[in-house]
C-alpha positions in Angstrom: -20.2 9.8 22.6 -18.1 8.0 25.0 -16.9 10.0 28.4 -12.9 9.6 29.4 -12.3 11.2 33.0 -8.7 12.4 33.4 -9.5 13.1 37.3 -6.4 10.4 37.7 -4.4 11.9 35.3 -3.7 8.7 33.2 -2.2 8.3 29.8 -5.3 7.8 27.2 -5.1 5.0 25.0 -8.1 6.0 22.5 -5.8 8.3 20.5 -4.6 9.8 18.3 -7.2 12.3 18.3 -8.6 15.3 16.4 -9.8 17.4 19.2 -10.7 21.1 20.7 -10.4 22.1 24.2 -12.5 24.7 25.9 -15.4 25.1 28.2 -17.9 25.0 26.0 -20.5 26.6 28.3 -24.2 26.3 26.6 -22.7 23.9 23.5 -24.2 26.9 21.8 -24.3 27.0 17.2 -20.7 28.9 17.4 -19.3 25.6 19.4 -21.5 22.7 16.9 -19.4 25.2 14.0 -16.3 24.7 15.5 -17.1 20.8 16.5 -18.0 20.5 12.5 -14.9 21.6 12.0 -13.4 19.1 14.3 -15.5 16.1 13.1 -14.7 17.0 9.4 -10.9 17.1 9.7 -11.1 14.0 11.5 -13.3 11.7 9.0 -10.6 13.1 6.7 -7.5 11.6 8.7 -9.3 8.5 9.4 -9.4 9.5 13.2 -11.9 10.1 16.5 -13.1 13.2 16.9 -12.8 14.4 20.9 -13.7 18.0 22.9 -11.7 18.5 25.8 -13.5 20.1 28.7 -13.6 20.9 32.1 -16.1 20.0 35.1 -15.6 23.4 37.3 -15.4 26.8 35.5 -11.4 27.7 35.8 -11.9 31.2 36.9 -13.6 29.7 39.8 -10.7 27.3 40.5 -8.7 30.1 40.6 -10.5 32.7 42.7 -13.0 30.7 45.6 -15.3 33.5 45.7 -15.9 33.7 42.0 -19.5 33.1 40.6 -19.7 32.4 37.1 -22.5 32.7 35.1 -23.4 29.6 33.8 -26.0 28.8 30.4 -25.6 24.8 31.7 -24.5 22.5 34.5 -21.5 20.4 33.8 -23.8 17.2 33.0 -26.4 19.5 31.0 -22.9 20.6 29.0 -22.2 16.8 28.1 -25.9 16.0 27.3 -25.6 18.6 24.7 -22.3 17.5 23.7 -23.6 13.9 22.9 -26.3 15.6 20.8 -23.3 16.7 18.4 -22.2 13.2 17.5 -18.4 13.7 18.8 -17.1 10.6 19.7 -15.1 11.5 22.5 -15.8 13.7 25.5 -12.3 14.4 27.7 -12.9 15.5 31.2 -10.0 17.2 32.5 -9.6 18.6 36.1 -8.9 22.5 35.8 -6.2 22.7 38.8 -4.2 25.3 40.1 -0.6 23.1 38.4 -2.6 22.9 35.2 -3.0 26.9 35.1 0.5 27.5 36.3 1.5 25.7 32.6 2.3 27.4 29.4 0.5 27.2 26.3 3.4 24.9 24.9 4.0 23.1 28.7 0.3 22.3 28.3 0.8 21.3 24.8 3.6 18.8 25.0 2.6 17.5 28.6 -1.0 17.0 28.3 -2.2 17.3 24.8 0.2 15.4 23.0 1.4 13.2 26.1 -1.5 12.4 27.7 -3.6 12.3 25.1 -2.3 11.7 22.0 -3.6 14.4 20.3 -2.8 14.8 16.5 -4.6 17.4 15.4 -5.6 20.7 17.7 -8.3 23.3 16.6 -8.0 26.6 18.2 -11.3 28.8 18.4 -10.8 31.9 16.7 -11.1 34.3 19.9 -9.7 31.3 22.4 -5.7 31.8 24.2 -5.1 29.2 26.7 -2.0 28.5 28.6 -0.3 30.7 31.9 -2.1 33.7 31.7 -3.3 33.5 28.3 -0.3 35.5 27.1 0.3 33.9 23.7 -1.7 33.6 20.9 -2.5 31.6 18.1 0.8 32.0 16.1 2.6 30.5 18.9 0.5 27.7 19.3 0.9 27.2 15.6 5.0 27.3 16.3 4.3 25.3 19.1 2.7 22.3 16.9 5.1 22.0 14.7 7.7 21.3 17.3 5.6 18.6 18.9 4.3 17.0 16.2 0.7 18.7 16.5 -1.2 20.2 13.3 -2.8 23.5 15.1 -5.7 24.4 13.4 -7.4 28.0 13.3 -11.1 27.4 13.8 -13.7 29.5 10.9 -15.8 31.9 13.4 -19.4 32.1 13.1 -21.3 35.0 13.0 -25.3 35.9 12.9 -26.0 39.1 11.6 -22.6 40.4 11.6 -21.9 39.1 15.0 -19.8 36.8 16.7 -21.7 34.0 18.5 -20.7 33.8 22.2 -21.5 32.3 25.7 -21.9 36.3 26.9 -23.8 37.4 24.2 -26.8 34.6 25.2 -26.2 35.4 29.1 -26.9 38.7 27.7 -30.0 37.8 25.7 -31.4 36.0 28.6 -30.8 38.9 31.5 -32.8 40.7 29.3 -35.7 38.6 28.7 -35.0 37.8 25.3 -35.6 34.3 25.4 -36.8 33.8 21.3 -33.9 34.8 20.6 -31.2 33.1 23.0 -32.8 30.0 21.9 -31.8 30.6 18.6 -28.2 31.1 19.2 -28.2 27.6 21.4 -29.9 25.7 19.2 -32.3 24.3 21.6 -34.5 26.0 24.4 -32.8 27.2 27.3 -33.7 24.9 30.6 -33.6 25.1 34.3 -33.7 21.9 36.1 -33.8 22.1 40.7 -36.0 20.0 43.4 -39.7 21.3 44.8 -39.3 23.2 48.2 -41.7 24.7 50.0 -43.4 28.2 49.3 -45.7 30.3 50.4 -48.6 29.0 49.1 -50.1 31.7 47.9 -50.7 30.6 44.2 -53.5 28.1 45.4 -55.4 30.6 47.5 -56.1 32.3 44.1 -56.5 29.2 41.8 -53.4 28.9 40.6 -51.1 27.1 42.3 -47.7 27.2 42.0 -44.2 24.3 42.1 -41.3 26.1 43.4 -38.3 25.1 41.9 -34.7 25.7 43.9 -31.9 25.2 40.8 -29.8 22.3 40.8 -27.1 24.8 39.5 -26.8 27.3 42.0 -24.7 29.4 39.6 -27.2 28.9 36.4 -28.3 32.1 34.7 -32.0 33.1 35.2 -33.5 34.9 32.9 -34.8 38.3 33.5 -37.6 38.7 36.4 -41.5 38.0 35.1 -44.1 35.8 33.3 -42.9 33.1 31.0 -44.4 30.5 28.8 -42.5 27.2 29.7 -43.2 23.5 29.2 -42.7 21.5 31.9 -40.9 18.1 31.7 -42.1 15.8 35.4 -41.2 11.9 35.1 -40.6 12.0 31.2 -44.5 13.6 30.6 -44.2 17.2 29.1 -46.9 19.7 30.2 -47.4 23.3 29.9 -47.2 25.9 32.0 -46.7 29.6 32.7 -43.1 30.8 34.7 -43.2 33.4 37.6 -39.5 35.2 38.4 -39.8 37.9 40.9 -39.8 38.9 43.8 -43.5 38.9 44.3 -43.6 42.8 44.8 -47.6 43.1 45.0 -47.5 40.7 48.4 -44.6 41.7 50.4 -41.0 43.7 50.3 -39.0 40.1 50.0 -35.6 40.8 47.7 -35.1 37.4 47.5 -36.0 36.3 43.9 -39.3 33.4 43.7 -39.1 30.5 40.5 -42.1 29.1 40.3 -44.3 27.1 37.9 -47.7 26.9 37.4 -48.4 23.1 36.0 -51.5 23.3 33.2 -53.3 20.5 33.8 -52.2 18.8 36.5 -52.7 18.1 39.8 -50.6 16.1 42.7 -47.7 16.4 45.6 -44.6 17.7 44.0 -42.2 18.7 46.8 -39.3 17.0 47.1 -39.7 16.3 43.1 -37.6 17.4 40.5 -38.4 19.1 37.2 -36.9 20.8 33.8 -38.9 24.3 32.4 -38.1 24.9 29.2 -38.2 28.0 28.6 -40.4 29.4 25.2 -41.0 33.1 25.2 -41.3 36.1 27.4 -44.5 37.5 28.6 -44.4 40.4 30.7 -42.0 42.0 33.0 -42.6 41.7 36.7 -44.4 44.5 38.3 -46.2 45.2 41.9 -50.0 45.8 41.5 -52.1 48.4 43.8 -54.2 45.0 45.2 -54.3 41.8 44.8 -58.0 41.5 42.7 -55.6 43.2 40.2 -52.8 40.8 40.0 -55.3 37.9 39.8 -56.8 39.9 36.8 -53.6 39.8 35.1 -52.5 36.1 35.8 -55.8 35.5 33.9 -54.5 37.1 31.0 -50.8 35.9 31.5 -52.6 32.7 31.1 -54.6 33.5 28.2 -51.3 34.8 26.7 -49.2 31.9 27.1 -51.6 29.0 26.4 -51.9 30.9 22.6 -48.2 31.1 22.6 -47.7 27.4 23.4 -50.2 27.1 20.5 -47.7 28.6 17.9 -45.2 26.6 19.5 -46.9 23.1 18.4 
């Protein structure tokens, strides 16, 4: 997959395409349908294949104080991008003149002008343009006066429902990791740097990495015990996931990440690391002392090296 950055808002010479345009947040088994799609239609014409997307989430362009809830960072969205064999990725700016354009303004002056785009597929929920006040007949009316075939995407559905970027956030506020990582296609991640922490974890033989996200808008997944594997310098380990709020040893709402590493033993701060994220545990809970708590870690361990089992 080969990267074009439209930050300088120069014409693109690669054309013409066959190409999509959305956010794509997760690259989730809904968007590889619709990038099929794409990829078919374009072996068909003889032409590359491209996803336009955007770097910042346009709601937060739009409003400062917005957080969006994000399944990936913006390189995390084009790592999984490239895994879809697209041949073109096209970064385009989200701006405050680029939301202030209709769906045909958008159409003629960056689609098919800067871009070159000959063939458009339209998801089968997505409006884009000023407001999002037209729909996909219009965009169809739209094509055919610029000398764009507009495409309605097939949607896909699991179980009689309609794959989305929400529906995983959902899945993963919940805990439900099994099944988020079914709808993504790949087991959700969160990447951030070692900090400091309280130190606790070693006191009781099990000492913990704390990880601060890279992403400071990613989702984390419901607070307790997980079983992760944990990728440090391109070796995979295992390990077992605390999110909390470490209820048993103080009244701290802030929430805690932290990892304990099977296996292995060395200076992490400062360090990054990706935990991939297998299955759900337990829920988070405060315990009447701490002999209890380190009672249960035992068997949160016990649980998640036989789940990591399965997992091989």
């Amino acid at each position: 997959m080969e990267r074009i950055d439209l930050s300088d808002n120069r014409k693109i010479s690669h054309g013409p395409f066959v190409a999509s345009v959305g956010f794509f947040d997760g690259v989730h088994i809904g968007h590889r349908h619709l990038i099929k799609q794409v990829k078919e239609k374009a072996r068909e014409l003889g032409l590359p294949s491209a996803i336009v997307t955007f770097p910042v989430h346009p709601r937060k362009v739009l409003q400062k104080n917005y957080q969006p809830a994000l399944l990936c960072g913006y390189e995390e969205k084009l790592e999984q991008l490239s895994t879809t064999q697209i041949d073109y990725c096209i970064s385009l700016p989200f701006t405050q003149e680029l939301s202030r354009l209709t769906a045909r303004e958008f159409m003629r002056d960056v689609l098919k002008k800067q871009m070159g785009v000959h063939t458009l597929f339209v998801g089968y929920d997505h409006r884009f343009g000023y407001n999002r006040e037209e729909g996909f007949p219009d965009y169809q009316s739209y094509g055919e006066e610029l000398g764009i075939q507009v495409i309605q995407a097939s949607e896909y559905q699991v179980e009689g429902e309609n794959v989305s970027s929400t529906k995983i956030r959902s899945l993963l506020k919940k805990g439900e990791i099994q099944q988020a990582n079914s709808l993504l296609s790949y087991n959700y991640t969160l990447s951030g740097k070692i900090v400091e922490g309280y130190r606790v974890g070693r006191t009781i033989g099990f000492p913990t990495a704390n990880i601060r996200s890279w992403e400071r808008f990613k989702v984390v997944p419901e607070l307790g015990v997980y079983a992760v594997l944990v990728h440090i310098r391109d070796i995979i380990y295992e390990g077992m996931l605390y999110i909390g709020t470490r209820p048993t040893l103080h009244d701290d709402p802030e929430i805690s990440v932290e990892v304990n590493i099977f296996d292995f033993s060395g200076d992490l701060y400062n360090q990054s690391l990706t935990v991939e994220f297998i299955d759900f545990i337990r829920a988070d809970r405060k315990f009447d002392a701490m002999e209890e708590l380190v009672t249960q870690i035992h068997k949160d361990k016990s649980q998640v090296q036989q789940r990591l089992r399965i997992e091989k």
